[in-house]
N, C-alpha and C positions, 0 to 999 in steps of 0.2 A: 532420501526424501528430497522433491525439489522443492528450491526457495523462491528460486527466478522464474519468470514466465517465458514459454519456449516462444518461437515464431508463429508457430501455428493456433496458439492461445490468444496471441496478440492478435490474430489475423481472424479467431473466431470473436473475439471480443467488438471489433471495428465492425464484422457483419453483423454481428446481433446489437448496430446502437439502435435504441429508439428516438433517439434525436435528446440536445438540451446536455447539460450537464450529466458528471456520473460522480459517485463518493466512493471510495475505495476504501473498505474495511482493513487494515492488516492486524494479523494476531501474528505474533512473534511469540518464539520461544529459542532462545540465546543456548550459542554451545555454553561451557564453562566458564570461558573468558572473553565470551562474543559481546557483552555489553558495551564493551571500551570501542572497539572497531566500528559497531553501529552508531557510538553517539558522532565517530571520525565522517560515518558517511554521512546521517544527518546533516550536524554541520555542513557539510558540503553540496549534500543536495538541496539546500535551502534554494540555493541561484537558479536550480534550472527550475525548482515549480515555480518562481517566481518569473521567469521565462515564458514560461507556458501556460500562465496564466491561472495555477493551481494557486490551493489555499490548505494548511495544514489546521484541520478544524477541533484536532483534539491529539492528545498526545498523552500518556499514561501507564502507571505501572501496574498491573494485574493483581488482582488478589486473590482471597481465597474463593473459590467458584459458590455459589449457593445452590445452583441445578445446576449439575453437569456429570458426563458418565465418568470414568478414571481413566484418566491422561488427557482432557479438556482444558485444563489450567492452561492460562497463557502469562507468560514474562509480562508482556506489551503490549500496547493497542493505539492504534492508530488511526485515524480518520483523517482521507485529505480526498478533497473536492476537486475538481479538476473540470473546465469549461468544457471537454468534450473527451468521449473516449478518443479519438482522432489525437487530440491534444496528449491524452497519456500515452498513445500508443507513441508520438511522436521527440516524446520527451525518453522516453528509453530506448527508443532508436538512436539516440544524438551520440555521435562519436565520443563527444567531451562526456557523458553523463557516464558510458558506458565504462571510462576510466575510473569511478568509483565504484561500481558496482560489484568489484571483488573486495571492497571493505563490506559490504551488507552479506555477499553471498558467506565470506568465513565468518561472520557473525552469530548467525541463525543456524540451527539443526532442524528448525521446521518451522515454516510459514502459512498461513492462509492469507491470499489476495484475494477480497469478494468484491466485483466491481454489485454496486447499490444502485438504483433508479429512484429516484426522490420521489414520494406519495403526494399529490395532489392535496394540499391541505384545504380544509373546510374552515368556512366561514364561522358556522356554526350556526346559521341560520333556519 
């Protein structure tokens, strides 16, 4: 199962910006012992969103699902904002980043990355 996003994802992700910010959903589900090494990469990856100008907008432990099919559950949940897909794509390109990214990869037995488009919020007018 992959955790990491290939080249080719990254490279479909930048084609399809629509311009503005983007939020990146991650749902995590931890090997046995993968919590300990993702909080190692956290902590670490704190410098480069803050580099590129991301924002960690929610962070959280999973519960028990209320709708969902069987094997839905997720460990974790993540939201982080990030000023442009351009910006994430270039933040996981970074030599230095890259050096932690085998603390996340043996972390996780399975991930969902969903880059988000933020809704136009109404006035209510």
């Amino acid at each position: 199962m992959a955790v990491d996003p290939a080249g080719t994802d990254l490279a479909r992700l930048v084609e399809e910006d629509p311009g503005g910010p983007v939020v990146m959903l991650n749902l995590l589900r931890f090997t046995p012992d993968g919590r300990a090494s993702y909080e190692e990469y956290s902590r670490r990856a704190g410098r480069f969103l803050q580099r590129y100008g991301a924002e960690l907008l929610y962070a959280g432990d999973g519960g028990t699902p209320l709708v969902a099919e069987e094997g839905q559950a997720w460990d974790a949940v993540l939201v982080v904002r990030y000023p442009s897909r351009e910006a994430f794509s270039r933040m996981v390109a970074d030599p230095e980043y890259q050096e932690i990214t085998g603390l996340r990869s043996r972390a996780l037995a399975e991930a969902v990355l969903q880059p988000t488009t933020p809704w136009p919020v109404s006035s209510g007018r």
